[in-house]
C-alpha positions as CSV (number, residue, x, y, z in Angstrom):
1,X,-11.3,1.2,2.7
2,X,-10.8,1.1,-1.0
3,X,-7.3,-1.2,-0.8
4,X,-7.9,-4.7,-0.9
5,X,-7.5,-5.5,3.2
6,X,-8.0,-8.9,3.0
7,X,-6.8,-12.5,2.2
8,X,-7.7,-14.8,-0.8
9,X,-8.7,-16.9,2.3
10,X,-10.6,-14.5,3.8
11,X,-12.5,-12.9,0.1
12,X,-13.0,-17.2,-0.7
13,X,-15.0,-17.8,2.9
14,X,-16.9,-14.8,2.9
15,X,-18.1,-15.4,-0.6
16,X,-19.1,-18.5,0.1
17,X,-21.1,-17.6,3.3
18,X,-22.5,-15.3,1.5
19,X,-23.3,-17.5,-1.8
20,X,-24.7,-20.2,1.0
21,X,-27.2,-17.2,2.4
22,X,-29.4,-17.3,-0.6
23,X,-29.2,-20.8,-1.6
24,X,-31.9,-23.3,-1.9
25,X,-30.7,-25.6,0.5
26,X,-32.3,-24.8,4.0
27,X,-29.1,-26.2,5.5
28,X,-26.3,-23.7,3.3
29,X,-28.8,-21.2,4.6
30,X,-28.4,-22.1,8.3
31,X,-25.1,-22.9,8.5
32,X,-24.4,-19.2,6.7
33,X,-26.3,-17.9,9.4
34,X,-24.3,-19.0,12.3
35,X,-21.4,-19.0,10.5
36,X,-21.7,-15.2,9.0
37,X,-21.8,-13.1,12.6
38,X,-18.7,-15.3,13.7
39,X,-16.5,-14.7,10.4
40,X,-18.4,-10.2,11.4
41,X,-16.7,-10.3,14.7
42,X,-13.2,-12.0,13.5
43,X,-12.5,-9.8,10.4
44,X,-14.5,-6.8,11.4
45,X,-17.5,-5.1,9.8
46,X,-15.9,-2.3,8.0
47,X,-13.9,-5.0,6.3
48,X,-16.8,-7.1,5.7
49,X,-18.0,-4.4,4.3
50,X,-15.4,-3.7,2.0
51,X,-15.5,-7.4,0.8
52,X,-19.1,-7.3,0.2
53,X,-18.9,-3.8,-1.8
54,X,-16.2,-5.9,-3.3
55,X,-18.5,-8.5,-4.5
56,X,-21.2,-6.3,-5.6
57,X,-19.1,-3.9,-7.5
58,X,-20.5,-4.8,-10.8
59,X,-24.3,-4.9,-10.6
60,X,-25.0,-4.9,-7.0
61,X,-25.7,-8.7,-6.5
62,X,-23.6,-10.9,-5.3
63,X,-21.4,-13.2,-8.0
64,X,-20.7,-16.5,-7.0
65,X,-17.0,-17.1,-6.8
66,X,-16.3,-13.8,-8.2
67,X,-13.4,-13.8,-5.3
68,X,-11.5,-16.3,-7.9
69,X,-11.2,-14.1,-10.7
């Protein structure tokens, strides 16, 4: 899946669940919890995959808002 398969909707949300997993706010944290398996089974692993190879392309940890580049 090296093409870009998704939206700039879809690359925005999931960077921001995944930006809200390791923040220091206990309640980002939770709400990326229940929110990430949802957004999983919507889009698909392999593309959430994709989207998260996408966002660790440069060095391997996440950027924040890299999506808006």
């Amino acid at each position: 899946m090296s093409e870009h398969t998704w939206t700039k909707d879809e690359m925005e949300e999931f960077t921001e669940l995944v930006d809200m997993a390791s923040s220091q706010h206990q309640m980002s944290r939770l709400h990326s919890r229940f929110e990430m398996p949802k957004f999983i089974e919507k889009h698909g692993k392999p593309k959430c995959d994709a989207m998260f190879a996408e966002l660790t392309k440069d060095d391997g940890k996440p950027a924040k808002k890299r999506a808006k580049r």
